[in-house]
C-alpha distance (Angstrom), angle and dihedral (degrees) to the residues before:
residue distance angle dihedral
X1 . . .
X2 4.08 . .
X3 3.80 106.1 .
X4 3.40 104.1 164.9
X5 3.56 102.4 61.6
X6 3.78 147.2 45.2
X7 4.22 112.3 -115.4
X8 3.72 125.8 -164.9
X9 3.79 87.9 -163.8
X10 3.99 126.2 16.6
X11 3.41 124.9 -161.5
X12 4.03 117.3 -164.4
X13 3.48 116.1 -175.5
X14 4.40 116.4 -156.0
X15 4.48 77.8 -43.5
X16 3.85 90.5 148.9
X17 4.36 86.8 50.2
X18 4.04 84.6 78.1
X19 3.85 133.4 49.9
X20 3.79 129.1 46.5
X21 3.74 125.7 -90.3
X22 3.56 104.2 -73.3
X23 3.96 89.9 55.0
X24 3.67 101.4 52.3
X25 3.72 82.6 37.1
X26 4.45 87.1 61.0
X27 3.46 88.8 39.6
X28 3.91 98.4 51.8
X29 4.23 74.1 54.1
X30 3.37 96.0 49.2
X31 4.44 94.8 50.8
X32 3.46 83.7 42.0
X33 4.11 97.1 60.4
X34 4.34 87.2 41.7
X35 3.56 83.4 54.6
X36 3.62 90.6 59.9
X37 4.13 94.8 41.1
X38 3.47 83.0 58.3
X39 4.03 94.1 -111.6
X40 3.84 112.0 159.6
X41 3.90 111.4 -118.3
X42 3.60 120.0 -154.3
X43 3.88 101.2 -178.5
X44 4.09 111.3 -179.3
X45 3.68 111.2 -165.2
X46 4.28 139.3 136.5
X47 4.63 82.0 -131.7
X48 3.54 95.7 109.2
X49 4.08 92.6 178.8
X50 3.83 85.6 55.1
X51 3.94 91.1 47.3
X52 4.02 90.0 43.0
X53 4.01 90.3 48.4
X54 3.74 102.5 42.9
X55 3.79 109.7 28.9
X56 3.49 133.7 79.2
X57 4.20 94.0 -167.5
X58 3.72 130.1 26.8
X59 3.77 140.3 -172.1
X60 3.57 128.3 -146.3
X61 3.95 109.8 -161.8
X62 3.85 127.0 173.9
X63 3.88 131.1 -167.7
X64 4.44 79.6 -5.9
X65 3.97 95.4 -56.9
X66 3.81 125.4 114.1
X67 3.66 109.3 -104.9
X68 4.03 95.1 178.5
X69 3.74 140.5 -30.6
X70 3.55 123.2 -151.4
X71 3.86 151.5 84.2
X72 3.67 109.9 -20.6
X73 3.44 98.4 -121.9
X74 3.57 82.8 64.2
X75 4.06 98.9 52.6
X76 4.04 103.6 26.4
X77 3.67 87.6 75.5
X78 3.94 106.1 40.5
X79 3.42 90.1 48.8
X80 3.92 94.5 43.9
X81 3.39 88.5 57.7
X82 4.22 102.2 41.7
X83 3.85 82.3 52.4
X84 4.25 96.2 51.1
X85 4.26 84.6 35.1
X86 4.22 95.2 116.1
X87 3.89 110.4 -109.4
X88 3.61 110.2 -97.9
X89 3.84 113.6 -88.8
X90 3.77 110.1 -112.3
X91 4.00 107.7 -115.3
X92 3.81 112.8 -120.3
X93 3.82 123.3 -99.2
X94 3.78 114.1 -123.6
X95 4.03 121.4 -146.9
């Protein structure tokens, strides 16, 4: 995660998806000590544990549209379950 300088807004796109252990463990750190500078943190990733642990908002978006915004206690499971929900069966086709 940027080290060198000082962002008013960061923008981390699926960053804790690559790397071993010890690097998502530094940059878990790393958000952690922007939190406390006051940086905003917009973190885009499918890790809903991650999202659930270290975010105070999420946003749920499908095919570009807003789904819902709010805590994530109120979006992990929703969307969890709209994403396990069976695909619709296709209906016959009659001759």
């Amino acid at each position: 995660v940027a080290t060198a300088f000082q962002p008013d807004i960061l923008i981390l796109d699926e960053i804790l998806a690559v790397g071993d252990i010890g690097f998502q463990q530094k940059c878990l750190e790393r958000i952690a000590r922007f939190r406390k500078e006051g940086v905003t943190i917009l973190l885009v990733t499918h890790d809903l544990d991650t999202l659930a642990r270290h975010c105070q908002r999420a946003a749920w978006f499908d095919r570009g549209r807003i789904v819902s915004i709010g805590p994530p206690s109120e979006i992990v499971a929703p969307y969890r379950n709209a994403v396990l929900a069976p695909a619709p069966q296709a209906s016959p086709v009659s001759s």
